[in-house]
N, C-alpha and C positions, 0 to 999 in steps of 0.2 A: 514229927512232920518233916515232908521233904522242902529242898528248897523252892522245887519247881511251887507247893502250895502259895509261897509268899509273893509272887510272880505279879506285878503291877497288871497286866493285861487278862488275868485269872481274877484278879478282883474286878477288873470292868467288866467283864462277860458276866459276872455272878451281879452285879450290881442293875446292870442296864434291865433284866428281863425283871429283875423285883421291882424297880425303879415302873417298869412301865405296866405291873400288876397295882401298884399303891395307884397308879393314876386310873388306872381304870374303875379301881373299886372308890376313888373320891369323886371320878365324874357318874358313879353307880348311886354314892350317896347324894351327889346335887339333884340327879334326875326324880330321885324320893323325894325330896324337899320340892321340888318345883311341881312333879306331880301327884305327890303322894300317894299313897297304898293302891286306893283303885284302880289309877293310870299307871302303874308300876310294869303293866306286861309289855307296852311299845317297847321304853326303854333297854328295856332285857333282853326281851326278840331280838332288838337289834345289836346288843354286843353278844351273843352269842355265837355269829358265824364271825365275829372282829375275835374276840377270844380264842375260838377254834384255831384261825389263819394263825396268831401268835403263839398257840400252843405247837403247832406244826413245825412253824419258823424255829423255834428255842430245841424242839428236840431235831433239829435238821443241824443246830451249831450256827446257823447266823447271828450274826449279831452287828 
């Protein structure tokens, strides 16, 4: 490995987008629990264009 890998600012970029997939998939799992299976499609519908935007953002290198 180079040194640039161990680079403090290379772990935050790699950190921040998983960081903000765990949150989405724990507010994915409260919206099951609050409205379980049958009302499961609001929920989804609506992180689907919020997913998109941050899938965009993360392969643009924002961060």
């Amino acid at each position: 490995m180079t040194e640039h890998a161990h680079n403090p600012e290379n772990f935050g970029t790699i950190v921040k987008p998983l960081l903000g997939l765990v949150v989405l998939l724990v507010l994915l799992a409260i919206s099951i629990n609050i409205f379980g299976i049958a009302g499961l499609m609001v929920p989804v519908l609506a992180l689907v264009p919020t997913v998109y935007v941050i899938l965009i953002w993360i392969s643009l290198g924002k961060s």
